[in-house]
N, C-alpha and C positions, 0 to 999 in steps of 0.2 A: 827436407820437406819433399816428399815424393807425389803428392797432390796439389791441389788448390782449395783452401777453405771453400765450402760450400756458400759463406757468407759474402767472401771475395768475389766468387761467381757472378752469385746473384749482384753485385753491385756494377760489374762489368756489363753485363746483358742489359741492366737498367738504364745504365751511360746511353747503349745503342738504342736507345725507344724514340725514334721518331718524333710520334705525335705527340711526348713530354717535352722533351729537348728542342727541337728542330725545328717544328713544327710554327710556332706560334712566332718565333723570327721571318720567317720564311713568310707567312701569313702577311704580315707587318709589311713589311718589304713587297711581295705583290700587289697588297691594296695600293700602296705609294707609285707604283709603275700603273695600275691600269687606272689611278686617277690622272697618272700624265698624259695615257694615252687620252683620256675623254676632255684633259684640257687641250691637248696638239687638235682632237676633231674640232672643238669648240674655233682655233683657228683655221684650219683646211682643211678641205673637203676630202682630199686625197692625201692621207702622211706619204711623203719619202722616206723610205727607211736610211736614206743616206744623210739625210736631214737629221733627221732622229738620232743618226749617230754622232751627227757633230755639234746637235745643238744637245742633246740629255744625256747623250750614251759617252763612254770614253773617249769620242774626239772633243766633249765637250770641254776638257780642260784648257785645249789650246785657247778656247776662249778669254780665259782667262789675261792673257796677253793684249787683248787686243781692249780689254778694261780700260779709261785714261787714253786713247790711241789720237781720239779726236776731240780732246778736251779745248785743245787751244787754235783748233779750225779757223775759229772766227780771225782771231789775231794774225792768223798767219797768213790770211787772206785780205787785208786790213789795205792793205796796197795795192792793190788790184778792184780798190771802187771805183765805180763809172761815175763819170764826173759832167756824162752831159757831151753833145754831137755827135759825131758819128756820121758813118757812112748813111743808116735811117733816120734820121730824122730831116 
């Protein structure tokens, strides 16, 4: 075969169409980021974009660790209630 079907062509060039393929992902996906940006203003007046990176962006996953961190706060502080005297009163 010393060519390329003419049909084959036209189905490769079709694959590269942008605004069929691409596009409407690509859409989808930007509306989702600049509603996060208008939820971040909706909290501060001023984004940190370092902020942004840890709390939406790819450092967001470290997050994930700290899920559960302070679950048992209370308990473990449980021992340490004031009981009353003190130097003020």
């Amino acid at each position: 075969m010393k060519f390329i079907p003419p049909e084959l062509v036209d189905m490769i060039a079709d694959y590269h169409d942008y605004d069929k393929y691409c596009k409407p992902a690509h859409k989808l996906l930007l509306k989702d980021i600049l509603d996060n940006i208008k939820d971040m203003s909706e909290i501060m007046p001023t984004i940190n974009p370092v902020l942004v990176w840890q709390c939406w962006g790819p450092g967001a996953k470290h997050l994930e660790n700290m899920v559960g961190l302070y679950d048992d706060y209370e308990a473990d502080m449980a021992h340490f209630d004031y009981e009353g005297g003190g130097w003020y009163n």
